[in-house]
C-alpha positions in Angstrom: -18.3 5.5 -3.6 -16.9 4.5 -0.5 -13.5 5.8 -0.1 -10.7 6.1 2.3 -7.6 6.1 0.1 -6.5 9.6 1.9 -6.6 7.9 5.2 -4.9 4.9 4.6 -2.3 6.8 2.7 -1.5 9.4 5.5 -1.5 6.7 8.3 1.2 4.8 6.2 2.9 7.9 5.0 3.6 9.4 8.9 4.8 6.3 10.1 7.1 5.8 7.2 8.6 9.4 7.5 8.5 9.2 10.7 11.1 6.0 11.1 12.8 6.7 8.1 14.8 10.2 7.3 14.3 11.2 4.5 11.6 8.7 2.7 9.7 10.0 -0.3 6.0 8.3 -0.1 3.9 9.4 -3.1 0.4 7.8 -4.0 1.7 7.6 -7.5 3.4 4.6 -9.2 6.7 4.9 -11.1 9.4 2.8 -12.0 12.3 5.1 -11.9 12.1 7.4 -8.5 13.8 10.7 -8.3 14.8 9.9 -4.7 15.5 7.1 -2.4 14.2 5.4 -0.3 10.7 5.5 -2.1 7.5 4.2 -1.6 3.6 4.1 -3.8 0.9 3.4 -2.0 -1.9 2.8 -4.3 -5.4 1.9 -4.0 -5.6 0.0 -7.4 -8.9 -1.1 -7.4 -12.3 -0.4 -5.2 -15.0 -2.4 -6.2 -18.5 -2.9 -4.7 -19.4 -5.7 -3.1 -22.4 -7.7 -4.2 -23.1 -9.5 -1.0 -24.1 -6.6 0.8 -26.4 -4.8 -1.9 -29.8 -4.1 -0.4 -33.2 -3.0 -1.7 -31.7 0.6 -0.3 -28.7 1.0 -1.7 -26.7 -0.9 -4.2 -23.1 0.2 -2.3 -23.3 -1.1 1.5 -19.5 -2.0 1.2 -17.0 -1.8 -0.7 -13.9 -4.3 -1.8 -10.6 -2.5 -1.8 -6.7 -3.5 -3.1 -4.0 -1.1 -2.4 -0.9 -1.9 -4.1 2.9 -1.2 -2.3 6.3 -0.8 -4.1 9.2 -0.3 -2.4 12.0 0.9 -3.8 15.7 1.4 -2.8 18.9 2.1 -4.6 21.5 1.8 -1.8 25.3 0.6 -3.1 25.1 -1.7 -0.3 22.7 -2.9 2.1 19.1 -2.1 -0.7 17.8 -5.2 0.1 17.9 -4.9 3.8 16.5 -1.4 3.9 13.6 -2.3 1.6 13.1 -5.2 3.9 12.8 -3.4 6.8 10.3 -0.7 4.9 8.3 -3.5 3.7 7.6 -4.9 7.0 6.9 -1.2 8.6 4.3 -0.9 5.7 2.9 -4.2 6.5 2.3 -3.7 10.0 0.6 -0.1 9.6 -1.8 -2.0 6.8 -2.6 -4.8 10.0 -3.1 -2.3 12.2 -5.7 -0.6 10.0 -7.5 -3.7 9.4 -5.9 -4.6 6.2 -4.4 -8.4 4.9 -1.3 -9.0 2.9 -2.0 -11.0 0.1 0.8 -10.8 -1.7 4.2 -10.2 -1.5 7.4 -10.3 -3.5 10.9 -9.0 -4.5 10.1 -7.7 -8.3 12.6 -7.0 -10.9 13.1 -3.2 -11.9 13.4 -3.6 -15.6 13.7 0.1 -16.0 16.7 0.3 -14.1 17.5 -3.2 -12.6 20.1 -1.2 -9.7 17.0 -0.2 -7.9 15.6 -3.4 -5.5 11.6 -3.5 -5.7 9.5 -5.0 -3.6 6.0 -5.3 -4.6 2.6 -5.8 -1.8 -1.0 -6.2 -2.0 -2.9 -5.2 1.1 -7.0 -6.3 0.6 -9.9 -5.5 3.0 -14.0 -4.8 3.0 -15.1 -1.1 4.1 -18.6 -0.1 4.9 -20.4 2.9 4.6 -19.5 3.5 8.1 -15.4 2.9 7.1 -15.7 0.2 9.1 -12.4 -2.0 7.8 -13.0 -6.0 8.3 -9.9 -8.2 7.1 -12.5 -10.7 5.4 
C-alpha cells in the first residue's frame, strides 16, 4: 500500500502550529474538541488505481482523499478564524500537489456553538510518492 498519510499530516500540522498559537491538530475526527482552535486531517480513503495496474504489480498508484474539519468556538470572530485556518490548510494541500474538491461550512449538531468547516483534498501518488493533482 502506498502511503504518505504521516507526511501530509506533519507538513500541514507545522504550518498550522506554526501561524496559529496554540492549535490542536490531531489525525483523528471528533465532533466535540477538547480545545480550540482544532483541526482533523484525515486520509479517509486510499484506493488503487486501475489505470496504472501492470502485468508487475497490481498497485503502481494509488487514489487518495484526505478529509479537513475545522473547528472553532470563539464568542466572537469563529467564523473568521476558521476562515483563515481553512485557507492555510488549503494552500499547504496545493503546495503538496493536492486539489480541493470540496468545501463547506457544516453544521456541528453535537454542539452547534462550535463553527465547522468541512474539506476534501484529492490527488494520485505513485510508488515513487510522486503526488499529481489529476
Amino acid at each position: 500500500m502506498i502511503d504518505i498519510e504521516n507526511k501530509v499530516f506533519d507538513t500541514v500540522s507545522k504550518a498550522l502550529e506554526k501561524a496559529f498559537k496554540g492549535i490542536s491538530v490531531s489525525s483523528i475526527n471528533t465532533d466535540k474538541p477538547a480545545t480550540f482552535p482544532y483541526v482533523s486531517i484525515v486520509e479517509t480513503s486510499n484506493s488503487v488505481d486501475p489505470a496504472y495496474i501492470d502485468s508487475g504489480r497490481i498497485e503502481n498508484a494509488s487514489n487518495l482523499l484526505y478529509t479537513v474539519n475545522v473547528y472553532s468556538n470563539l464568542a466572537k470572530g469563529k467564523k473568521t478564524q476558521a476562515k483563515k485556518i481553512r485557507n492555510l490548510v488549503s494552500d499547504e494541500f496545493d503546495k503538496i500537489g493536492m486539489m480541493r474538491t470540496f468545501c463547506q461550512p457544516i453544521e456541528n449538531l453535537s454542539d452547534t456553538s462550535i463553527y465547522r468547516i468541512t474539506m476534501r483534498f484529492e490527488c494520485k501518488v505513485d510508488t515513487d510518492e510522486i503526488i499529481y493533482r489529476r
